[in-house]
DOPAFI-797999 format. One record per residue: x, y, z of N, C-alpha, C in turn; residue number from 1; chain. Coordinates in steps of 0.001 Angstrom, whole numbers, plus 500000, padded with zeros to 6 digits. Each point is the difference from the previous one (the first is absolute). Layout:
N
<n.px: X	n.py: Y	n.pz: Z	ca.px: X	ca.py: Y	ca.pz: Z	c.px: X	c.py: Y	c.pz: Z	k: NUM	c: A>
...
This chain:
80
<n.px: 934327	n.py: 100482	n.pz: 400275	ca.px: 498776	ca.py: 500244	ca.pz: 499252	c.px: 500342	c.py: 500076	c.pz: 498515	k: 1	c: A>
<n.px: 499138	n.py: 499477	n.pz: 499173	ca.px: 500245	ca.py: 499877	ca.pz: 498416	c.px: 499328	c.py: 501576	c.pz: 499522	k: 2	c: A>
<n.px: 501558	n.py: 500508	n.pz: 500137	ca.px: 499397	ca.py: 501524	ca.pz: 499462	c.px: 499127	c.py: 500159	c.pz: 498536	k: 3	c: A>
<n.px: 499711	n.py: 499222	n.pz: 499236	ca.px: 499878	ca.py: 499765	ca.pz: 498915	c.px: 498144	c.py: 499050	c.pz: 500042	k: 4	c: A>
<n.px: 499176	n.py: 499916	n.pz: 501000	ca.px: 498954	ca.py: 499841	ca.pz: 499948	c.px: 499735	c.py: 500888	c.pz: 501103	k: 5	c: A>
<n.px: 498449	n.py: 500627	n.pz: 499820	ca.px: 499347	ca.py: 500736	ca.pz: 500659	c.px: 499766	c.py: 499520	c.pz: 501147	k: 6	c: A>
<n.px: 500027	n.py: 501189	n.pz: 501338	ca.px: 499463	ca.py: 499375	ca.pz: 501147	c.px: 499766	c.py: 501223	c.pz: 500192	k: 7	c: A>
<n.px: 498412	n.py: 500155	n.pz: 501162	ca.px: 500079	ca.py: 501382	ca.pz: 500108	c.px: 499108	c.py: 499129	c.pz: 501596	k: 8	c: A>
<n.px: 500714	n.py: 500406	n.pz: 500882	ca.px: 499399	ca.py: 499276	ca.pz: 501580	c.px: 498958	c.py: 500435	c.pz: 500453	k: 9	c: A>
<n.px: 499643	n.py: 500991	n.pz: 499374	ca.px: 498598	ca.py: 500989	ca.pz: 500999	c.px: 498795	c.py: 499559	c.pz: 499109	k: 10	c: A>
<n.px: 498868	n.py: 499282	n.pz: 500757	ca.px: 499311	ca.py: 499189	ca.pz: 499087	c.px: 499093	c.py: 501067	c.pz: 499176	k: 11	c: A>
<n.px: 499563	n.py: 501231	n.pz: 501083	ca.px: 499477	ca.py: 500900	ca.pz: 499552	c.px: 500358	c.py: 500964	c.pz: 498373	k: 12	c: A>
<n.px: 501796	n.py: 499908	n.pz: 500455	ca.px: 500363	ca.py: 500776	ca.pz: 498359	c.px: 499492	c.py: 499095	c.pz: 499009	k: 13	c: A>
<n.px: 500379	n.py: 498851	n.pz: 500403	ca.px: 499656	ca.py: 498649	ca.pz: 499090	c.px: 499177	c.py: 500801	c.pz: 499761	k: 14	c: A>
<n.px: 498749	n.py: 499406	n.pz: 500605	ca.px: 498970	ca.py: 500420	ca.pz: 498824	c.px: 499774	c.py: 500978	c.pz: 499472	k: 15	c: A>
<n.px: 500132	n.py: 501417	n.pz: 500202	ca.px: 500135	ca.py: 500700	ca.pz: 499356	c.px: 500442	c.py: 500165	c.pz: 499117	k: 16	c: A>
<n.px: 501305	n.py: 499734	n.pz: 500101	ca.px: 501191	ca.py: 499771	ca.pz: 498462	c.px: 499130	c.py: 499207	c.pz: 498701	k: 17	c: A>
<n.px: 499631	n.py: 498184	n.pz: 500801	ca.px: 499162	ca.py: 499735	ca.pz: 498972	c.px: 499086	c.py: 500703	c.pz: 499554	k: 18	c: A>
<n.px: 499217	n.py: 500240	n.pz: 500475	ca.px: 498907	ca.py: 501037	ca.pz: 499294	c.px: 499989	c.py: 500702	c.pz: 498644	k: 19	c: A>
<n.px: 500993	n.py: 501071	n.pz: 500549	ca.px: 500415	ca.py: 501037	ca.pz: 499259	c.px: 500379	c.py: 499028	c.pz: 498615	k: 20	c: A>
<n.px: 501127	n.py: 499026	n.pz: 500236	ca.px: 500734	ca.py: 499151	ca.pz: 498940	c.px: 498868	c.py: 499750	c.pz: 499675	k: 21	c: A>
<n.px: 498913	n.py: 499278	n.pz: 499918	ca.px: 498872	ca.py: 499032	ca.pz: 499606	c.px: 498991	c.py: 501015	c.pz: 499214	k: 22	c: A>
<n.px: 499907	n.py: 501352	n.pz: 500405	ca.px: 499461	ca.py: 500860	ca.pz: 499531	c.px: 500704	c.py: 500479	c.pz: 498361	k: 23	c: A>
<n.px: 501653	n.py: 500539	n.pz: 500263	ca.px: 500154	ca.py: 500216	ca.pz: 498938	c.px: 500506	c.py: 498676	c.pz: 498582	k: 24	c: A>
<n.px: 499537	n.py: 499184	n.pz: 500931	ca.px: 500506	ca.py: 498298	ca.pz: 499098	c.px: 498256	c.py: 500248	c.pz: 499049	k: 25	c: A>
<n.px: 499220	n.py: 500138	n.pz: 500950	ca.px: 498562	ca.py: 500135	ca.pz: 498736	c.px: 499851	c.py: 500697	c.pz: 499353	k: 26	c: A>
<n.px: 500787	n.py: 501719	n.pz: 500487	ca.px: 499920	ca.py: 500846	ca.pz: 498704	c.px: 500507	c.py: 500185	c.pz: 499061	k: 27	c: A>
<n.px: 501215	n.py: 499081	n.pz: 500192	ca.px: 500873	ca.py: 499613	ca.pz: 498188	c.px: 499074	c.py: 499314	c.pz: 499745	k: 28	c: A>
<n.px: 499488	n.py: 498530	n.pz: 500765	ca.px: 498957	ca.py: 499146	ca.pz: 499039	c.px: 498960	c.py: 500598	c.pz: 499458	k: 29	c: A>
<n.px: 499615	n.py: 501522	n.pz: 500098	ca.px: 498610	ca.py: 500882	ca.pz: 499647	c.px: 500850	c.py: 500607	c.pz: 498796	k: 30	c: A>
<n.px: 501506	n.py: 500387	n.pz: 500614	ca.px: 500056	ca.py: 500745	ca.pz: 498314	c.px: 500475	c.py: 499500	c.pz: 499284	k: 31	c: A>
<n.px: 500443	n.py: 498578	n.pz: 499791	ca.px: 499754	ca.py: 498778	ca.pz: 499294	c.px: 499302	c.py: 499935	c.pz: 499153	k: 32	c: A>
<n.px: 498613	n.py: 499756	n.pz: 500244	ca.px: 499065	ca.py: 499354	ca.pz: 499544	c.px: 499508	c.py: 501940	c.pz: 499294	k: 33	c: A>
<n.px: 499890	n.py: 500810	n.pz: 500460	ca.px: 499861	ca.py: 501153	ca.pz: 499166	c.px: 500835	c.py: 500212	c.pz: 498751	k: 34	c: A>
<n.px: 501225	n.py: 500020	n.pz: 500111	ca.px: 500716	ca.py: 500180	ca.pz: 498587	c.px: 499618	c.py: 498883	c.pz: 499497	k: 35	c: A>
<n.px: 499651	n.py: 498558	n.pz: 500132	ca.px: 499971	ca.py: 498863	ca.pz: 499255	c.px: 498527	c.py: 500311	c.pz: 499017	k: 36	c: A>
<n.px: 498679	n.py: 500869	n.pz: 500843	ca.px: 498882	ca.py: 500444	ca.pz: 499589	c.px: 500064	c.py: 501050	c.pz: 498832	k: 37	c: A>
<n.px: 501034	n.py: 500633	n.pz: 500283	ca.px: 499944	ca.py: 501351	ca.pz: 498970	c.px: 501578	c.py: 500356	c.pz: 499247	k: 38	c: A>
<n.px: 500724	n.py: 499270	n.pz: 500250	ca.px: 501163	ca.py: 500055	ca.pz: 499011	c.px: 499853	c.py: 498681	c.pz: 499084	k: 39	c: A>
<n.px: 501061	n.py: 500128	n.pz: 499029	ca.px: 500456	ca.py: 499273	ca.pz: 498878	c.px: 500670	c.py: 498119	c.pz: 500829	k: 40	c: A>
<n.px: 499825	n.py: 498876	n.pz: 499559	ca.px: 500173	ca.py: 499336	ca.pz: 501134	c.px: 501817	c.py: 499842	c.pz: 500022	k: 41	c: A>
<n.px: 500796	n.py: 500298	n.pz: 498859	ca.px: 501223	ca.py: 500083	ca.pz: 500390	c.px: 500557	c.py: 501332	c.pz: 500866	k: 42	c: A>
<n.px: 499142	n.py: 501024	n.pz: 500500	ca.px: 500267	ca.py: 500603	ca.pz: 500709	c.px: 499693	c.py: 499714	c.pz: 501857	k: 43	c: A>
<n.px: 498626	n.py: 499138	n.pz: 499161	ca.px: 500015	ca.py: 499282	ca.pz: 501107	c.px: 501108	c.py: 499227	c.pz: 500640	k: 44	c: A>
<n.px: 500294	n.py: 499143	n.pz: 499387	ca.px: 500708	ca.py: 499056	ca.pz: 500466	c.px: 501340	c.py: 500842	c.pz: 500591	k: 45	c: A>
<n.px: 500535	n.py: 500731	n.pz: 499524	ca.px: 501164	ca.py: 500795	ca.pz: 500231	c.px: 499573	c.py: 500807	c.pz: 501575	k: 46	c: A>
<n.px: 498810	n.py: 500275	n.pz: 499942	ca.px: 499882	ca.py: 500633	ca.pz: 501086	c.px: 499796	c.py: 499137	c.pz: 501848	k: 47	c: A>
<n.px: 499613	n.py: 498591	n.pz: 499155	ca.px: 499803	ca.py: 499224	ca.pz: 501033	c.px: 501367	c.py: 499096	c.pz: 500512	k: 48	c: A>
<n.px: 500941	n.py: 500034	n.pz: 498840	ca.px: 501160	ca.py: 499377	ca.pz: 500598	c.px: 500688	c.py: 501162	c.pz: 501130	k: 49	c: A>
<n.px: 499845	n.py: 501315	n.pz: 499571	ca.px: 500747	ca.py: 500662	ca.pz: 500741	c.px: 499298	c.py: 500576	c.pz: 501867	k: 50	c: A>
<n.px: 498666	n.py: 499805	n.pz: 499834	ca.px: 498939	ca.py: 500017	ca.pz: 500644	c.px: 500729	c.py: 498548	c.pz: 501088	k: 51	c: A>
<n.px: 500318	n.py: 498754	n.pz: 499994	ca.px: 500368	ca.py: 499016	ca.pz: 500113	c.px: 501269	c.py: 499855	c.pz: 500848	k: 52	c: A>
<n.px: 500939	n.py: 501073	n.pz: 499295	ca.px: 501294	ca.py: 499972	ca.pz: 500736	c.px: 499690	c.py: 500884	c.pz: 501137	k: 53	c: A>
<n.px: 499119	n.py: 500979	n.pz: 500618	ca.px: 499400	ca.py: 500630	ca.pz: 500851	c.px: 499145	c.py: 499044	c.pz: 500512	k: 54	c: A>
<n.px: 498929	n.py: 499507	n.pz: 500011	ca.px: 499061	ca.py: 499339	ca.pz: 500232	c.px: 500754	c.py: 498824	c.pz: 500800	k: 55	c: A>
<n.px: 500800	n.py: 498982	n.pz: 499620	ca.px: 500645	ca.py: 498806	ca.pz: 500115	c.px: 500530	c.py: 500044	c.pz: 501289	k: 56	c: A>
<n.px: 500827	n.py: 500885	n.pz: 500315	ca.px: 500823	ca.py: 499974	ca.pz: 501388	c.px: 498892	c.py: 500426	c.pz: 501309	k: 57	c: A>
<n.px: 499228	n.py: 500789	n.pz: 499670	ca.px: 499303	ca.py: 500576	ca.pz: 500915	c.px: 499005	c.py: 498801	c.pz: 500727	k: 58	c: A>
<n.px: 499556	n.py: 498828	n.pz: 498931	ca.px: 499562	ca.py: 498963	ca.pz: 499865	c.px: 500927	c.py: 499067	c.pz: 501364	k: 59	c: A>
<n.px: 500811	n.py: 499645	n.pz: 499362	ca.px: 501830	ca.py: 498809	ca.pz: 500512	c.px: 500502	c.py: 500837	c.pz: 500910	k: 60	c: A>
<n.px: 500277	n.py: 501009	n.pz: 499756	ca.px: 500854	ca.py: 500257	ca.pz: 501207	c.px: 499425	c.py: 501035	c.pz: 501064	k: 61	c: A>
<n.px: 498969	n.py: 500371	n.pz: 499960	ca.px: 499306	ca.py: 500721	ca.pz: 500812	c.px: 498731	c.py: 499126	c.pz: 500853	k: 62	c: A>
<n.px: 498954	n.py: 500212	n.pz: 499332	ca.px: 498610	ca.py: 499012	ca.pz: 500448	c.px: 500439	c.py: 498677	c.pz: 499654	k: 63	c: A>
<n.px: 500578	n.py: 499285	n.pz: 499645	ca.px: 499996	ca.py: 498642	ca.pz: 500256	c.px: 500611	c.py: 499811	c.pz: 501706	k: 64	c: A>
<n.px: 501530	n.py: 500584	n.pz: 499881	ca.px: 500353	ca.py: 499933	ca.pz: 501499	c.px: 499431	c.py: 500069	c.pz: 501311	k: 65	c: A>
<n.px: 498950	n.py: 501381	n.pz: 499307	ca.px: 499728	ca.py: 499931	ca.pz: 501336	c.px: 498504	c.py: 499412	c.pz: 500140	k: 66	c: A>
<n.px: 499433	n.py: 499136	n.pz: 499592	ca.px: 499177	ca.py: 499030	ca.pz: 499791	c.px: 500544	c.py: 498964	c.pz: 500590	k: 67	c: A>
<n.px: 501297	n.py: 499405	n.pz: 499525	ca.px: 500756	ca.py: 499208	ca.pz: 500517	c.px: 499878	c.py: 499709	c.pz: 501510	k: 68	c: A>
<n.px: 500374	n.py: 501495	n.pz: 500332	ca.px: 500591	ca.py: 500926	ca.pz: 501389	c.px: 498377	c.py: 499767	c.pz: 500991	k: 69	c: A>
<n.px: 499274	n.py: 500543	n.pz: 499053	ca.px: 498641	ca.py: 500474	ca.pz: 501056	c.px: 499007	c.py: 498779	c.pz: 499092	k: 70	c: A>
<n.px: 499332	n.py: 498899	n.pz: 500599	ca.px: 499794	ca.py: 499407	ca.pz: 498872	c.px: 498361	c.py: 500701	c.pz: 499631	k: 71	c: A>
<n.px: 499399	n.py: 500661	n.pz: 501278	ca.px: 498730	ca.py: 500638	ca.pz: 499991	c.px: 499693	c.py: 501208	c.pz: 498667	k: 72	c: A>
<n.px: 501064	n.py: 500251	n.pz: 500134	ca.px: 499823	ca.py: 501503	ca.pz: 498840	c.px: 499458	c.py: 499458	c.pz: 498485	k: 73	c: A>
<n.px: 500456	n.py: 498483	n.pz: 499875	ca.px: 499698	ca.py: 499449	ca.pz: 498995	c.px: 498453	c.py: 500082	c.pz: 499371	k: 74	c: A>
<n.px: 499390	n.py: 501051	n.pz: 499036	ca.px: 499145	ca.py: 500266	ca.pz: 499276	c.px: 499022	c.py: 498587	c.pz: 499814	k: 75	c: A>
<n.px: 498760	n.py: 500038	n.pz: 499731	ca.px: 499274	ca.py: 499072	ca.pz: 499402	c.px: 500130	c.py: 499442	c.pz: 498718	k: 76	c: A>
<n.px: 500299	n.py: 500913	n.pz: 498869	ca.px: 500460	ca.py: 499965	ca.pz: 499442	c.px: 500999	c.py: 499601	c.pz: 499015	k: 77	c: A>
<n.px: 501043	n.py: 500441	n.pz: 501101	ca.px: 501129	ca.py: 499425	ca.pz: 499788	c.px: 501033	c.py: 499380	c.pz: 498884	k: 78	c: A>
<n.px: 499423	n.py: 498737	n.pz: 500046	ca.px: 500096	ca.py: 499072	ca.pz: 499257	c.px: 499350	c.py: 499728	c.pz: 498519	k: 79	c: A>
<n.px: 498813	n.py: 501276	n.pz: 499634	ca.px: 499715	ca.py: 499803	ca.pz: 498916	c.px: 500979	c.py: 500645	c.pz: 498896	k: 80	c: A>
């Protein structure tokens, strides 16, 4: 097994796991778009690269896999 990509066999955690991941993947994108509303925009920007290095993996190496994995869990969405 490629210890190094996600597998999680129980389709049920699956989705759960996604969830949760997919949940807190929108609430960086909420506090995103809040500091971008009410801070300075180079604070912005500072806040969204680092927002990004959190955001990014949870993206790739979490919910993408198991999208991959489960192809149903895959959001409507999604793709926008």
């Amino acid at each position: 097994m490629d210890t190094d990509r996600l597998i999680i066999s129980n389709q049920e955690t699956a989705s759960k796991v996604f969830h949760l991941m997919d949940e807190m993947f929108r609430q960086l994108e909420k506090s995103v778009l809040l500091v971008r509303e009410t801070c300075e925009p180079t604070e912005a920007a500072v806040y969204q690269r680092v927002v990004g290095r959190i955001a990014m993996p949870i993206l790739m190496d979490v919910t993408g896999p198991l999208v991959d994995s489960y192809p149903t869990l895959k959001p409507s969405d999604w793709d926008d």
